[in-house]
C-alpha positions as CSV (number, residue, x, y, z in Angstrom):
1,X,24.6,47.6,-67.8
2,X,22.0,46.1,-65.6
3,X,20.7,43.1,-67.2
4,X,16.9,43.0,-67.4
5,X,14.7,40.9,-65.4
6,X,11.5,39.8,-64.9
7,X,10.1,39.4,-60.9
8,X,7.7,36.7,-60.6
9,X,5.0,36.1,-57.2
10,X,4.1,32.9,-56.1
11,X,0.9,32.5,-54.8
12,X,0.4,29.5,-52.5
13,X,-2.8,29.5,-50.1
14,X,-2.8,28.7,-47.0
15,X,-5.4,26.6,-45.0
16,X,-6.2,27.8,-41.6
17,X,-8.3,24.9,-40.7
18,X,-11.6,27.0,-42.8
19,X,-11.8,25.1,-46.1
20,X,-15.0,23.2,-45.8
21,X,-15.7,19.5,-46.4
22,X,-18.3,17.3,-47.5
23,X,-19.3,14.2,-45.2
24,X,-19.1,11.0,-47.1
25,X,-22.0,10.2,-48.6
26,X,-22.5,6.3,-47.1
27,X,-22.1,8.2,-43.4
28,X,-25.3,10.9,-44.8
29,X,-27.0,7.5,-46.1
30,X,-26.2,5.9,-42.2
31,X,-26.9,8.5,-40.3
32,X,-30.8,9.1,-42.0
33,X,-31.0,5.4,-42.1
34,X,-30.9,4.9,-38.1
35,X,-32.5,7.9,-37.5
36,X,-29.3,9.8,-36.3
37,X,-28.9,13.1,-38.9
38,X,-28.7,15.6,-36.1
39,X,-24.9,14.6,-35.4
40,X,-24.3,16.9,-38.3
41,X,-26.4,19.6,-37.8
42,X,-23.8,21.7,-36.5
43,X,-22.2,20.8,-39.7
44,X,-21.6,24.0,-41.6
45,X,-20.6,26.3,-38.6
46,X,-17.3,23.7,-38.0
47,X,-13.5,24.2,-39.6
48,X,-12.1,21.8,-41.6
49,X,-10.1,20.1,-39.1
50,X,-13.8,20.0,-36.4
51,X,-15.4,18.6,-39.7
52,X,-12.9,15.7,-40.0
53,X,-12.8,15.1,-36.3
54,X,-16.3,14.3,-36.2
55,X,-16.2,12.8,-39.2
56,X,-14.0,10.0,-37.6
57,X,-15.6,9.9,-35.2
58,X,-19.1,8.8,-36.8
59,X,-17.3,6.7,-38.8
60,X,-16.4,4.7,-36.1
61,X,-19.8,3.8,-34.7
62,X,-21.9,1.3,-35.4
63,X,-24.9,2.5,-35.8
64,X,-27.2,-0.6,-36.5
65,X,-25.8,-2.0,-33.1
66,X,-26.6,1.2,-31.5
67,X,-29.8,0.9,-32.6
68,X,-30.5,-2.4,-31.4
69,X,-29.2,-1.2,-28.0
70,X,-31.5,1.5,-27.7
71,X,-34.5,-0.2,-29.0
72,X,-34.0,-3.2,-27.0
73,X,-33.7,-5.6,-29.7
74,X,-30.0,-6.2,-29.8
75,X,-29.4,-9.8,-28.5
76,X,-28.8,-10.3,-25.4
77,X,-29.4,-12.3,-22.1
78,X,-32.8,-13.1,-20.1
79,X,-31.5,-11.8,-16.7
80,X,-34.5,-12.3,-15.0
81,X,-35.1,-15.9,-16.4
82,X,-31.4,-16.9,-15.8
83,X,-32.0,-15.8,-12.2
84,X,-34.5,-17.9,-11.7
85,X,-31.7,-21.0,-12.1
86,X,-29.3,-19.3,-10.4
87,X,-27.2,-21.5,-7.4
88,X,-24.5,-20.6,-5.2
89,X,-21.1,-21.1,-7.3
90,X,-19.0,-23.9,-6.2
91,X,-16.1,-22.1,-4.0
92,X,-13.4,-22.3,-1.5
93,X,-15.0,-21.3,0.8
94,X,-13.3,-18.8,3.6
95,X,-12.1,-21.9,6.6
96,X,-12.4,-25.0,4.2
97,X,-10.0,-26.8,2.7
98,X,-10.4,-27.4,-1.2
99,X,-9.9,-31.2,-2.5
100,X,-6.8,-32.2,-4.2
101,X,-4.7,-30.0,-2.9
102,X,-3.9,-27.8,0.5
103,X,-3.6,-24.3,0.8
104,X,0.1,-24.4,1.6
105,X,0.5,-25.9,-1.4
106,X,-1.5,-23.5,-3.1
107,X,0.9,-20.8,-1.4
108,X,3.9,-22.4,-2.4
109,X,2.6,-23.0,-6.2
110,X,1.6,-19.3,-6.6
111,X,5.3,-18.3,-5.1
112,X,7.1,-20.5,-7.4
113,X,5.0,-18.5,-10.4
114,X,5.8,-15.0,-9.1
115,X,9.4,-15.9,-8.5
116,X,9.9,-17.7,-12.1
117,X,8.2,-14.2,-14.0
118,X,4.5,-15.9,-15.1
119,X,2.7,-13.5,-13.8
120,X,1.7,-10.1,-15.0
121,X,-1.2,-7.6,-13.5
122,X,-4.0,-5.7,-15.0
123,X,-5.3,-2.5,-13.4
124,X,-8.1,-1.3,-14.6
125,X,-7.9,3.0,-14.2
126,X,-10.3,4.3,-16.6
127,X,-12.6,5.9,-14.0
128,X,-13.0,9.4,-12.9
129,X,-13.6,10.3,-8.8
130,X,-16.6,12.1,-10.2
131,X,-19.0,11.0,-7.2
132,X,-16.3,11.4,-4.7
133,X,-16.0,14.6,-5.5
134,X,-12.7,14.7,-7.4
135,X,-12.4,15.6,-11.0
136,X,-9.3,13.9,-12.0
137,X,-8.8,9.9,-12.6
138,X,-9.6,8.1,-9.6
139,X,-5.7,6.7,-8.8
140,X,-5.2,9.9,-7.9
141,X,-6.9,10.1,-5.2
142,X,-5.4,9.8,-1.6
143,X,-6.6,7.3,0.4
144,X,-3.7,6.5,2.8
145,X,-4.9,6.3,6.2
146,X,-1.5,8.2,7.9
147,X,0.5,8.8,4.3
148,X,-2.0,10.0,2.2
149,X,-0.6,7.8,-0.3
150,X,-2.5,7.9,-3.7
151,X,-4.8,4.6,-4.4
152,X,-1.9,4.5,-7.5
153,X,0.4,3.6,-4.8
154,X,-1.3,1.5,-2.5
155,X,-1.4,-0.7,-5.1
156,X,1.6,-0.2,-6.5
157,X,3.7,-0.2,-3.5
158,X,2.4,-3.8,-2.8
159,X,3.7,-5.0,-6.0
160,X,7.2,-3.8,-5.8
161,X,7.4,-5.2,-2.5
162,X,6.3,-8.6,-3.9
163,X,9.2,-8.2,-6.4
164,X,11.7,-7.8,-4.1
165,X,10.4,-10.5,-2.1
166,X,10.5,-13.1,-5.2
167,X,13.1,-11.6,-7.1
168,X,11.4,-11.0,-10.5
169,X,9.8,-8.2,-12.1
170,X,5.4,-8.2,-12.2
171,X,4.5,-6.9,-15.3
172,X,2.0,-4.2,-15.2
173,X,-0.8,-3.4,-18.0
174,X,-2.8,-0.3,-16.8
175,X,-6.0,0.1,-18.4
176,X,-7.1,3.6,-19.2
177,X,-10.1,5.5,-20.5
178,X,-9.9,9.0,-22.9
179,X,-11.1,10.5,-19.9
180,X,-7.8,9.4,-17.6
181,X,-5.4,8.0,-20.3
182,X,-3.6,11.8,-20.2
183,X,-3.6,12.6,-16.9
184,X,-2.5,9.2,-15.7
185,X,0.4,9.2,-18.3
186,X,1.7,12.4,-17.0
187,X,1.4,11.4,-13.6
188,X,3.6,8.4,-14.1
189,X,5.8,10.7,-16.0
190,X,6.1,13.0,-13.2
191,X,6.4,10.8,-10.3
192,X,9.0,8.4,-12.6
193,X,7.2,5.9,-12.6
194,X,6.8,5.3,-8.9
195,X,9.6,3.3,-8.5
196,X,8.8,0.5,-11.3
197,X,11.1,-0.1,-14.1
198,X,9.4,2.1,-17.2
199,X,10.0,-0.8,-19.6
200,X,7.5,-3.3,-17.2
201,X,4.8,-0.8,-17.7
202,X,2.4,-0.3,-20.0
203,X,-0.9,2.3,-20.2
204,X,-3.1,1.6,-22.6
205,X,-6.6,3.0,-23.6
206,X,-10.2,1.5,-23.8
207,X,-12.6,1.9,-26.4
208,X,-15.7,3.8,-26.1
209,X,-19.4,3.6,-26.7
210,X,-21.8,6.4,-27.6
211,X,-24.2,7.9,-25.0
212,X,-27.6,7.7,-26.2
213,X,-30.8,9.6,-25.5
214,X,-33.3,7.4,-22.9
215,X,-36.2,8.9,-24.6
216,X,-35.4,9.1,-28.0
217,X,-32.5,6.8,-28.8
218,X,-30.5,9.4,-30.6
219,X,-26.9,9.8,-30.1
220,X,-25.7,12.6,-27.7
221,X,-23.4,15.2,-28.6
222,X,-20.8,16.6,-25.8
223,X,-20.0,19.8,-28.1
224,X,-20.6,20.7,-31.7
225,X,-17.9,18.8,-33.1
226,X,-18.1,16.0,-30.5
227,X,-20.1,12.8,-30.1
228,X,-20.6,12.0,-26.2
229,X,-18.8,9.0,-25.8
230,X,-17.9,6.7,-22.4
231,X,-15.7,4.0,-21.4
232,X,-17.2,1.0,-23.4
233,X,-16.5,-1.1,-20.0
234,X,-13.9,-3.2,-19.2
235,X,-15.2,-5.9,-20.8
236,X,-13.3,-3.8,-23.6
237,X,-10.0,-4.7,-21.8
238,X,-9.8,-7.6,-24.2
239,X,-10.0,-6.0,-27.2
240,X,-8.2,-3.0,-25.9
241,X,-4.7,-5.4,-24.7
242,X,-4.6,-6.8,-28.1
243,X,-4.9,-3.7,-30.3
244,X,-2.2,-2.4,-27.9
245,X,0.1,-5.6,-28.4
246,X,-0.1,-6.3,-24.8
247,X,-0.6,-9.7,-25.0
248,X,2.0,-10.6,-27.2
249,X,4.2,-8.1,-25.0
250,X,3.6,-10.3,-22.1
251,X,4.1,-13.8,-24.0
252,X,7.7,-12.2,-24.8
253,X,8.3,-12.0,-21.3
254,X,7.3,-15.3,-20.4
255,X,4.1,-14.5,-19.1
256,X,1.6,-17.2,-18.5
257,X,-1.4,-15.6,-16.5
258,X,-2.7,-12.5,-15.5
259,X,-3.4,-11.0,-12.1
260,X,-6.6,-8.5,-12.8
261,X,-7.8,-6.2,-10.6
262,X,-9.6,-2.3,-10.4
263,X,-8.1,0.8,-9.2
264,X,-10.9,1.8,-6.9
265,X,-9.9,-1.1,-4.1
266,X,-6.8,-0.2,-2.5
267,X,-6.8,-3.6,0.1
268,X,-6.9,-6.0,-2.9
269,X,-4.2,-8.5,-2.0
270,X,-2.2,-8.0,-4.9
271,X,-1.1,-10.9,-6.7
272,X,-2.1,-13.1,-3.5
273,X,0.0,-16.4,-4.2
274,X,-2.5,-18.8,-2.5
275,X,-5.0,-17.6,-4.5
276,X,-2.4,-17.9,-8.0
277,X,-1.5,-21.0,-6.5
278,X,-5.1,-22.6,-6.2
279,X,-5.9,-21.1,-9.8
280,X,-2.9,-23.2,-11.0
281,X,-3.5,-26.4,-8.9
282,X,-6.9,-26.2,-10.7
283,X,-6.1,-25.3,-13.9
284,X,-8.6,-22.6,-14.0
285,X,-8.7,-20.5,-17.2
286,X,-11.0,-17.9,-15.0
287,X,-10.9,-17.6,-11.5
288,X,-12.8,-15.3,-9.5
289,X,-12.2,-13.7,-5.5
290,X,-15.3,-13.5,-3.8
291,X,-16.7,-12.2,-0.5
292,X,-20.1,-12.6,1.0
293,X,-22.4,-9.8,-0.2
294,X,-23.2,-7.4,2.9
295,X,-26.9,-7.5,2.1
296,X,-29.1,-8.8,-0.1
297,X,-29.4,-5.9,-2.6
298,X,-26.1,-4.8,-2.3
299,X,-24.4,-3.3,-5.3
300,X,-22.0,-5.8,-6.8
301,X,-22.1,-8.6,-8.7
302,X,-23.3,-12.2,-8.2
303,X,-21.3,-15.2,-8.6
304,X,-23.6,-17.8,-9.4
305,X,-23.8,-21.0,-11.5
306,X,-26.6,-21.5,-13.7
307,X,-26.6,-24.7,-15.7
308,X,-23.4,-26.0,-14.7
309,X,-21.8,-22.6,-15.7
310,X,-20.4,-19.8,-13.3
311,X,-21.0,-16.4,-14.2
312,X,-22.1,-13.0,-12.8
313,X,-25.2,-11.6,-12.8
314,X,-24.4,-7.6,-12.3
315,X,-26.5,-6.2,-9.5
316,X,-28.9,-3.8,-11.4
317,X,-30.0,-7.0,-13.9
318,X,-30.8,-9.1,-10.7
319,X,-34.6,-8.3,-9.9
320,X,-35.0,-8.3,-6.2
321,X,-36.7,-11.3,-5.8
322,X,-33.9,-13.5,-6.5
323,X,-31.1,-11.4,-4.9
324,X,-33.2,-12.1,-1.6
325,X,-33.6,-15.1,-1.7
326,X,-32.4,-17.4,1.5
327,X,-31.5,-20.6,3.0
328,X,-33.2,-22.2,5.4
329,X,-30.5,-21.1,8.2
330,X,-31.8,-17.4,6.7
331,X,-28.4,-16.8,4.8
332,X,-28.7,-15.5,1.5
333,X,-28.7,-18.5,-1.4
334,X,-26.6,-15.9,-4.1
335,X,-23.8,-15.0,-1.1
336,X,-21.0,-14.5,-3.7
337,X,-20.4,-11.2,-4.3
338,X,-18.0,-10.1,-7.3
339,X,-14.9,-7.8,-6.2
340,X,-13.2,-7.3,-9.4
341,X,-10.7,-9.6,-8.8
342,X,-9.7,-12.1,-11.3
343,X,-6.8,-14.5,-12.7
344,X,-6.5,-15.3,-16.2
345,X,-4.7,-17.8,-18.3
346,X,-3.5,-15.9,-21.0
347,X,-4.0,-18.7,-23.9
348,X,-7.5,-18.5,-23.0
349,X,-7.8,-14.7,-23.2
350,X,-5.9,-14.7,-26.3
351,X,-8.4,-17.4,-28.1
352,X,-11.0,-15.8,-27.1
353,X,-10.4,-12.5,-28.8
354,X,-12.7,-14.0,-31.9
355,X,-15.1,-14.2,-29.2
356,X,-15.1,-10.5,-28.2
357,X,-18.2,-9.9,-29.8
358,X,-20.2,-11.8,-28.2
359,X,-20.3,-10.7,-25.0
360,X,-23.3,-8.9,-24.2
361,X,-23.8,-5.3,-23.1
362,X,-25.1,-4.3,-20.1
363,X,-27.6,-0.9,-20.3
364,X,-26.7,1.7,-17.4
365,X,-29.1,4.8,-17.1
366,X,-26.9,7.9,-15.8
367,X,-27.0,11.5,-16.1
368,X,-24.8,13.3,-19.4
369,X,-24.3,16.5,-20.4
370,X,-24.7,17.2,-23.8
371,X,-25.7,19.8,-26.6
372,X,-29.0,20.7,-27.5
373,X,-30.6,21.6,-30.8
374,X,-29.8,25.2,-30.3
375,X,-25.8,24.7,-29.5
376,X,-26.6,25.6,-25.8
377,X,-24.6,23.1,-23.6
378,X,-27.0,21.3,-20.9
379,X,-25.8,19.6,-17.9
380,X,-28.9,17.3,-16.0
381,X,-29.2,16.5,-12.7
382,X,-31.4,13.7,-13.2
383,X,-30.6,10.5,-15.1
384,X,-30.9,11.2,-19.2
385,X,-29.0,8.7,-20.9
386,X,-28.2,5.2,-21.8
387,X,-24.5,4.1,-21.4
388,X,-23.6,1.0,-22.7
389,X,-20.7,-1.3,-21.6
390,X,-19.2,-4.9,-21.3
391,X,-17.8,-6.9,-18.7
392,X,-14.8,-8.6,-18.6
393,X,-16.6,-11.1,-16.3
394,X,-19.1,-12.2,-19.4
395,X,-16.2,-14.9,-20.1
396,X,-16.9,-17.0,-17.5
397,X,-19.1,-19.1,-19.0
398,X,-16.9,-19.2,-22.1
399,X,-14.3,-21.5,-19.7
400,X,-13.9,-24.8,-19.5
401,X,-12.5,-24.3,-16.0
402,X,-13.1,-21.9,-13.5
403,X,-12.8,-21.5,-9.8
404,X,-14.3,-19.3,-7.4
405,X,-12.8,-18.4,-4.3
406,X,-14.0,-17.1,-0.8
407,X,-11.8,-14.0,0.5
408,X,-12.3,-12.6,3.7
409,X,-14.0,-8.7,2.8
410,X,-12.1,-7.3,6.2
411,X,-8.6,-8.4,4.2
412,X,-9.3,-7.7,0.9
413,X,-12.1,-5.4,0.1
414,X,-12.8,-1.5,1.4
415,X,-14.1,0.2,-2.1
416,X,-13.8,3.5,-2.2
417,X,-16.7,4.8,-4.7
418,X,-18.9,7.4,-3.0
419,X,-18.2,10.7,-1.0
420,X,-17.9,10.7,2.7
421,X,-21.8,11.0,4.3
422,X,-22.9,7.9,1.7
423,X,-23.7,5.0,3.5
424,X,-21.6,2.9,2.0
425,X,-17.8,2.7,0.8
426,X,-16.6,6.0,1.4
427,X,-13.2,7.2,1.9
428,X,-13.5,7.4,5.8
429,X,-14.5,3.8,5.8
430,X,-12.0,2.4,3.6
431,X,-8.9,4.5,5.3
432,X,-11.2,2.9,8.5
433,X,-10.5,-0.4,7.4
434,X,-6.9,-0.2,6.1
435,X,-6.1,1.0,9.5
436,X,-8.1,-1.9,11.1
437,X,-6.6,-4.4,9.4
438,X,-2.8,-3.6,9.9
439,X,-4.1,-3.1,13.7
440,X,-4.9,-6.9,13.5
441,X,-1.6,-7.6,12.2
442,X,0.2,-5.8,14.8
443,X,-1.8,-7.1,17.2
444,X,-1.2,-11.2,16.4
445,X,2.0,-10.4,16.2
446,X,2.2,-9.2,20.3
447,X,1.8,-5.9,19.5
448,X,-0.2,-3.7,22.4
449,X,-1.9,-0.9,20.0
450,X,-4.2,1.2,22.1
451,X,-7.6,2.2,21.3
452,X,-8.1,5.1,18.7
453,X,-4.6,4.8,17.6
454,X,-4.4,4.8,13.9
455,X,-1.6,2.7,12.1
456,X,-0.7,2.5,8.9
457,X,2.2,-0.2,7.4
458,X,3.7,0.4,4.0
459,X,4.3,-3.1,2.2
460,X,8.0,-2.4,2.4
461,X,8.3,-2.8,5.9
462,X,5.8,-5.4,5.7
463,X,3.6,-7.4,3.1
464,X,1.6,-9.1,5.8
465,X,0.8,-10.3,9.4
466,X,3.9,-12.6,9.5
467,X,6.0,-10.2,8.1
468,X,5.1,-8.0,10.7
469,X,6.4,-10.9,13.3
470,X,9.9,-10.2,12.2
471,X,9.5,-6.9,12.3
472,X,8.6,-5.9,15.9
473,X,9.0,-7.2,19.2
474,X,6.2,-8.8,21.1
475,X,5.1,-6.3,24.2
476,X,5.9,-3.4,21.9
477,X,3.3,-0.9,22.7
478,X,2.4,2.0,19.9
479,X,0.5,4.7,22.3
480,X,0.2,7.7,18.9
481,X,-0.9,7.3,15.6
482,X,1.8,5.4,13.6
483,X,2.9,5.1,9.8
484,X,5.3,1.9,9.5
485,X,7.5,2.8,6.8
486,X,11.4,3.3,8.3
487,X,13.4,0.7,10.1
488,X,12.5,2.1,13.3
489,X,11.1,-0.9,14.8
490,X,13.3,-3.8,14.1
């Protein structure tokens, strides 16, 4: 006999990201507070998982600073008075000697770093090749005169050629932005790494600030479920190395300073050793590479001591009237112009982290797309938004000891930053200027290179002019265009 049974169902529900939440009522209280309740007007119409996503989001925003930003009544310097005091930094200058020490030793100090492991770089990669053109992070982009090689490995070329030459690894921090941190981890991925040793490279990601309206001070919105946010500069490095346990990473490998420097400049002498070497002699906690600004309103920068302090005014807080300001031989009185490159000690960044805070953000007016009232997504072609950032500059007048020092611009600076028919630092005149500069090296070392001839020499065939001496024979005579990369010549 079949025994007798009861069949029992078991309901259990399943959430397909629809069951609605409520926002937490101290965010509703924040957001009608500073004006700001429209960041959930698309609140109802999102699934759970949007609504929590946002949620975050907002959560993470401080809204009283924002609105000090937008109203103008957040703290933060007098540009415009500060210019007023503004002097010419003290500097090596390009062709003088500094006091106390010669440059050879300088050399010989920053090669003694590099080849004992105290030194570790910083490349800052959050930016996108939007005004170039190119819709994928900026490292990406190729820039090799003759190899096409991507600005990724222009710079990174030059470092594992300085590791073979000093036999010890370089450290390398490479600092993202959520527009770039995905794309730039798969690249490494798929490229393995260019060559480095995974375990002596780390990406991390900057934080972010949100975009506000220029006209109303509200916060923008890049979909219904998305606050428009941007880089929050990399003044946010700091922050950003520390949350990331960089800086501890880099204490545990016997790291004493950094060598910081941004993507966008592929003829940045990579961890230069004369200039490690004077920013050790010195004892600098900060130091700085400079070149002499092109023109007065040019769009970098300004090195400049105010009240016995260095620091850098930023181009679009200068007014005009001080940037063009001359000597009486007619040269320009603020000549330094900032190039993003910069040692640190690490001990000073590190007790400076309490300090993070105070540095000041800098107001940038730039065109963002964003959601209107109606869901409709806008894009403008004119200038709508406030972005707001920090610079990693801002601590120089937090040092004790800094040092600023002259570098000549047709060695060490060819920006790329606008598409080709700008006036100024385009592809075509960078790739112009890596080419001219390895032509100069050729050429002290005997070299006949004929006119029109494009050359190009990887840092593993050579790192620089007297490298090139060992490499080729005086008389040689390089009639085509030429990539130096093989053994062909020596």
């Amino acid at each position: 006999m079949l025994a007798n049974f009861k069949q029992t169902f078991f309901y259990v529900p399943i959430d397909f990201g629809m069951t609605k939440i409520t926002p937490q009522p101290s965010l509703v209280s924040d957001l009608k507070k500073f004006g700001q309740e429209h960041l959930l007007a698309f609140w109802d119409k999102l699934s759970s998982d949007q609504q929590s996503s946002l949620e975050q989001q907002l959560s993470e925003i401080d809204f009283a600073q924002i609105d000090g930003l937008s109203r103008g009544t957040e703290e933060s310097p007098d540009w415009a008075a500060m210019a007023i005091h503004a002097q010419s930094p003290p500097a090596i200058a390009l062709g003088e000697h500094p006091s106390g020490f010669t440059l050879a030793e300088a050399t010989k100090a920053g090669e003694q770093s590099l080849a004992e492991g105290k030194l570790a770089m910083i490349l800052a990669a959050g930016g996108q090749g939007t005004r170039l053109g190119f819709d994928q992070p900026k490292g990406l982009f190729e820039i090799g005169p003759l190899s096409s090689r991507t600005l990724f490995e222009m710079q990174i070329d030059r470092l594992k050629a300085l590791m073979k030459r000093y036999g010890h690894a370089i450290p390398l921090y490479i600092m993202t932005s959520p527009a770039t941190d995905e794309e730039t981890r798969n690249y490494f991925e798929s490229v393995n790494w260019l060559g480095l040793d995974k375990e002596n490279v780390q990406i991390f990601c900057q934080g972010t600030m949100p975009a506000v309206d220029a006209k109303t001070g509200k916060i923008l919105m890049s979909a219904t479920h998305q606050v428009a946010l941007s880089p929050n500069g990399h003044g946010g490095m700091l922050a950003a190395l520390h949350k990331n346990g960089c800086l501890q990473a880099a204490r545990s490998k016997g790291v004493e300073h950094f060598f910081y420097c941004q993507i966008d400049n592929p003829m940045v002498s990579v961890c230069d050793p004369t200039l490690i070497g004077s920013h050790l002699l010195t004892k600098s906690q900060i130091t700085t590479q400079v070149v002499r600004k092109r023109f007065a309103l040019e769009k970098v920068g300004n090195v400049v001591a105010v009240d016995g302090r260095v620091r850098i005014i930023e181009y679009s807080d200068l007014p005009a009237s001080a940037a063009e300001l001359t000597n009486a031989d007619g040269s320009l009185r603020l000549w330094a112009g900032n190039i993003a490159v910069h040692l640190f000690e690490l001990e000073f960044l590190a007790s400076m982290l309490d300090q993070v805070e105070a540095l000041p953000f800098h107001r940038a007016f730039k065109s963002v797309a964003f959601v209107r009232p109606d869901g409709e997504f806008e894009k403008p072609t004119e200038p709508n938004a406030h972005k707001f950032e920090r610079f990693i500059f801002d601590l120089l007048p937090m040092a004790e000891r800094s040092l600023v020092v002259e570098g000549d611009a047709a060695e060490v600076f060819a920006p790329v930053k606008n598409a080709d028919g700008a006036p100024t630092d385009t592809p075509a005149a960078t790739k112009q200027a890596i080419s001219a500069l390895h032509r100069q090296w050729l050429q002290s070392a005997g070299v006949l290179v004929a006119d029109g001839i494009k050359v190009e020499i990887h840092p593993a065939w050579a790192l620089d002019a007297n490298e090139v001496k060992g490499k080729i024979l005086s008389g040689t005579t390089i009639s085509s265009d030429t990539y130096f990369l093989d053994q062909q010549f020596k």
